[in-house]
ZADO-1210 file (C-alpha; in nm, 4 decimals, padded with zeros to 6 digits):
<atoms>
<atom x="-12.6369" y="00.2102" z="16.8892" code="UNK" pos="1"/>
<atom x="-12.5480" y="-00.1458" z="16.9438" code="UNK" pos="2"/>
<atom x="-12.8740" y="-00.2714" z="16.7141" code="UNK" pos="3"/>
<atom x="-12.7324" y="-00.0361" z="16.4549" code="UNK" pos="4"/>
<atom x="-12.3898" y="-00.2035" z="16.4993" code="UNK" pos="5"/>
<atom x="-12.5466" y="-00.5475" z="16.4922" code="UNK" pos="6"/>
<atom x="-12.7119" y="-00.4526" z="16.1740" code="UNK" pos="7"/>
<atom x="-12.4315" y="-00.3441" z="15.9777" code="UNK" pos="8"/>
<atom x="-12.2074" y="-00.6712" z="16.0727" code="UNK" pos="9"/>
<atom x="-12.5449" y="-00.8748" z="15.9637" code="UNK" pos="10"/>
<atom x="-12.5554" y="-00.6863" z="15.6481" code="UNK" pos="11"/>
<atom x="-12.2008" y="-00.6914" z="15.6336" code="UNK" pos="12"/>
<atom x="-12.1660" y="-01.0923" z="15.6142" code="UNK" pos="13"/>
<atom x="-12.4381" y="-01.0898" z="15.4247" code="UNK" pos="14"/>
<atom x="-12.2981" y="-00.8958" z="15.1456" code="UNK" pos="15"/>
<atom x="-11.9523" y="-01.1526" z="15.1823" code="UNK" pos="16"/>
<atom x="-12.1502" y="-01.4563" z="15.1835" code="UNK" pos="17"/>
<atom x="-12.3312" y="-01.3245" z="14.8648" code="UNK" pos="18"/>
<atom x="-11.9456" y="-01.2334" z="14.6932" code="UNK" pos="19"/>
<atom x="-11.8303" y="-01.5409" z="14.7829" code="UNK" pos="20"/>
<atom x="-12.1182" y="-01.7452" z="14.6409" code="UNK" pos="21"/>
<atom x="-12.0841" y="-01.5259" z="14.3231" code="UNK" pos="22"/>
<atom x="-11.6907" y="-01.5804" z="14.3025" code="UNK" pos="23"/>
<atom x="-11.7508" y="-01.9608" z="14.3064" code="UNK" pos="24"/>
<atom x="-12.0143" y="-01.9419" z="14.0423" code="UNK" pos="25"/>
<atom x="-11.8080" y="-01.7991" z="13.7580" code="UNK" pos="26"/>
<atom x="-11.4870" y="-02.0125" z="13.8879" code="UNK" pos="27"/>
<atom x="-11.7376" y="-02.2822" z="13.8463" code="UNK" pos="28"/>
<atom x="-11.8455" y="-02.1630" z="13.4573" code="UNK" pos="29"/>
<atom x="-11.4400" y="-02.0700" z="13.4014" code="UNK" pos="30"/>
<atom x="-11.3337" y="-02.4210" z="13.4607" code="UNK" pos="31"/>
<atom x="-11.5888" y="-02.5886" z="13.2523" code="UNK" pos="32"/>
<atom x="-11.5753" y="-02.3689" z="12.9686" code="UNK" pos="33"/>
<atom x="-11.1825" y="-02.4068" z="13.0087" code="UNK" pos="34"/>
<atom x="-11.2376" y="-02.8076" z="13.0196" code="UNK" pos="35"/>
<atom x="-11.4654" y="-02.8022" z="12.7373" code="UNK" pos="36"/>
<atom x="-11.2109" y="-02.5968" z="12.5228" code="UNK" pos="37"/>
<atom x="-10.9846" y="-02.8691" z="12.6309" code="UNK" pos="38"/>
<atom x="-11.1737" y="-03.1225" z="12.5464" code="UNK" pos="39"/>
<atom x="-11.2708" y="-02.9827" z="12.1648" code="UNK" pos="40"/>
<atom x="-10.9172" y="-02.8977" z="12.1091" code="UNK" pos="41"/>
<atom x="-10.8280" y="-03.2512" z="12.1941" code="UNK" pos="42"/>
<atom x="-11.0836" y="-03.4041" z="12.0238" code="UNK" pos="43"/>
<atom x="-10.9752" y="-03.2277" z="11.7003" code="UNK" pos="44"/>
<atom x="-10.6017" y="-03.3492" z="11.7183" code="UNK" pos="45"/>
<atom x="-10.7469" y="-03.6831" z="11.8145" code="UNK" pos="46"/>
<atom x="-10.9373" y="-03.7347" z="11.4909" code="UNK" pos="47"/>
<atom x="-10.6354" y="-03.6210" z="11.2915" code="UNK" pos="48"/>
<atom x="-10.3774" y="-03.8107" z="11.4783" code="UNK" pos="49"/>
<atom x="-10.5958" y="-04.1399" z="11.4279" code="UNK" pos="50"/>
<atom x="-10.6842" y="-04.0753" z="11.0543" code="UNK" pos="51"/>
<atom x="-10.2622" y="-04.0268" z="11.0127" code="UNK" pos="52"/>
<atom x="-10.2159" y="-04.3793" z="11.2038" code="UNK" pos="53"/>
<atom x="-10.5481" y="-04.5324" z="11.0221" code="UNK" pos="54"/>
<atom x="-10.3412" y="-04.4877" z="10.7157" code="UNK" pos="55"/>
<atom x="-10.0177" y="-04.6279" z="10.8242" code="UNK" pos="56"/>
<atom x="-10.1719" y="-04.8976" z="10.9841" code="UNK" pos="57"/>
<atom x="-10.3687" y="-05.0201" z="10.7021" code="UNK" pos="58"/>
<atom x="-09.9973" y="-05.0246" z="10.4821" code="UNK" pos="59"/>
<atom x="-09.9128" y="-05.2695" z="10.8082" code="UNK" pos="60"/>
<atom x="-10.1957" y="-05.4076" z="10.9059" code="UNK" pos="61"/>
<atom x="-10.0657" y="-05.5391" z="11.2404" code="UNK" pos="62"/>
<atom x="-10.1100" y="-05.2179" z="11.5041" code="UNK" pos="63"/>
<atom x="-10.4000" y="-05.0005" z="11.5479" code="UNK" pos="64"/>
<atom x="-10.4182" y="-04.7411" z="11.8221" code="UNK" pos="65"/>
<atom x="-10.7385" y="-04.6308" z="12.0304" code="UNK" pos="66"/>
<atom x="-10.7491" y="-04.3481" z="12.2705" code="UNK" pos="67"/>
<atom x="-11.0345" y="-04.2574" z="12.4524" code="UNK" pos="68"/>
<atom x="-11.0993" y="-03.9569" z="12.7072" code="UNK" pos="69"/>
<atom x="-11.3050" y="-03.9854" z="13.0221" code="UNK" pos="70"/>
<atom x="-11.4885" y="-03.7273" z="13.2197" code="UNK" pos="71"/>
<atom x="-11.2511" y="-03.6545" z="13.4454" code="UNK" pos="72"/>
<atom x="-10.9942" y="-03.5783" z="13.1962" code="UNK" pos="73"/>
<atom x="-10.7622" y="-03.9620" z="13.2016" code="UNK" pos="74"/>
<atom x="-10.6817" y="-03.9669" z="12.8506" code="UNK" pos="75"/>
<atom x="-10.6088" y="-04.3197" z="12.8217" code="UNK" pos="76"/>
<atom x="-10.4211" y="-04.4532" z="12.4980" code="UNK" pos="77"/>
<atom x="-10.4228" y="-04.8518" z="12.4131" code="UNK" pos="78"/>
<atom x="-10.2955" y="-05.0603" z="12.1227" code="UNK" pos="79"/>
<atom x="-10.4569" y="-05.3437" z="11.9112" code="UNK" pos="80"/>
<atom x="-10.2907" y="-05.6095" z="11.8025" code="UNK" pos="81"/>
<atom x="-10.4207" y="-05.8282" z="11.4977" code="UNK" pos="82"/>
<atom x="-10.1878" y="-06.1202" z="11.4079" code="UNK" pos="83"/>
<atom x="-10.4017" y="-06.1959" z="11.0792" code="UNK" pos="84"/>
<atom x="-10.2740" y="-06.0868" z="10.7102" code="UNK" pos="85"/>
<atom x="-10.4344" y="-05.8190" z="10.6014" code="UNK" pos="86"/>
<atom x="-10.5805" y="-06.0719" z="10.3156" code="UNK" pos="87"/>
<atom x="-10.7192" y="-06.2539" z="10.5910" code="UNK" pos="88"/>
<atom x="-10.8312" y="-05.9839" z="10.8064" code="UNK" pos="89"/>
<atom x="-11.0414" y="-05.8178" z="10.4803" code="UNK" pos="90"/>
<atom x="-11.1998" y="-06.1686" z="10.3552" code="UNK" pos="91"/>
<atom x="-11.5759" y="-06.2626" z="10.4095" code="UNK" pos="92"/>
<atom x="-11.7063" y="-06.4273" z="10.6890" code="UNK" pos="93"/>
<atom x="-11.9297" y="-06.6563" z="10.5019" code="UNK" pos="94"/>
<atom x="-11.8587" y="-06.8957" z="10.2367" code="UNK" pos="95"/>
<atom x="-12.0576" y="-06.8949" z="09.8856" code="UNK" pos="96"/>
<atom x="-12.1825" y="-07.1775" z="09.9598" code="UNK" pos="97"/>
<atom x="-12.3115" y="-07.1334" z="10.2581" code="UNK" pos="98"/>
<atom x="-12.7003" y="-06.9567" z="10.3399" code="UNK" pos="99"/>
<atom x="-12.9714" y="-06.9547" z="10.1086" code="UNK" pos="100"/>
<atom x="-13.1597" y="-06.6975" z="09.9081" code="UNK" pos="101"/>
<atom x="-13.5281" y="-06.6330" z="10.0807" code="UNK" pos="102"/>
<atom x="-13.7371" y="-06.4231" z="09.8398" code="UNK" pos="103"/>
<atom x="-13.9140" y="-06.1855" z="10.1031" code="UNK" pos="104"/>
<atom x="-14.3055" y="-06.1238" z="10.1173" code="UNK" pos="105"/>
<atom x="-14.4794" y="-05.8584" z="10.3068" code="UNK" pos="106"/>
<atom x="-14.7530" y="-06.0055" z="10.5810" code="UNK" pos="107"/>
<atom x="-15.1088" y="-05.8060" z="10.5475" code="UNK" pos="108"/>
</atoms>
């Protein structure tokens, strides 16, 4: 009787080691699948929310904001500023004068 006792609580915390493992699993799988929706829904709003201040800022030309996300979910939001015209910001780095034309020829 008492082997048959021992046996059942053996099987017994067996089968609550095995539902707890289990319960974890999916909690696990829940969270990241909730995270990851999260994260796309996010992401989506992001991109339009930029494009909307891309445009305004390029009217202005002085601000520009950058947000980024990292993996443990700090959304962290920072803003740009360029003191330069937007004449100035958009002109070419080089002068005309400046670099020459090399005609280019293929090594055999």
């Amino acid at each position: 009787m008492t082997f048959i006792g021992l046996f059942l609580k053996s099987i017994f915390i067996m089968v609550l080691m095995v539902a707890i493992f289990l319960i974890g699993i999916v909690s696990f799988i829940y969270l990241r699948v909730k995270r990851m929706t999260k994260q796309f829904r996010n992401g989506s709003t992001n991109a339009n929310r930029t494009n909307r201040r891309q445009q305004q800022n390029s009217a202005a030309g002085s601000t520009k904001r950058r947000s980024a996300e990292y993996d443990d979910g700090v959304v962290v939001e920072e803003e740009l500023y360029d003191e330069r015209s937007p004449r100035q910001a958009n002109r070419k780095i080089f002068a005309k004068d400046e670099g020459e034309y090399v005609d280019f020829e293929e090594e055999k």
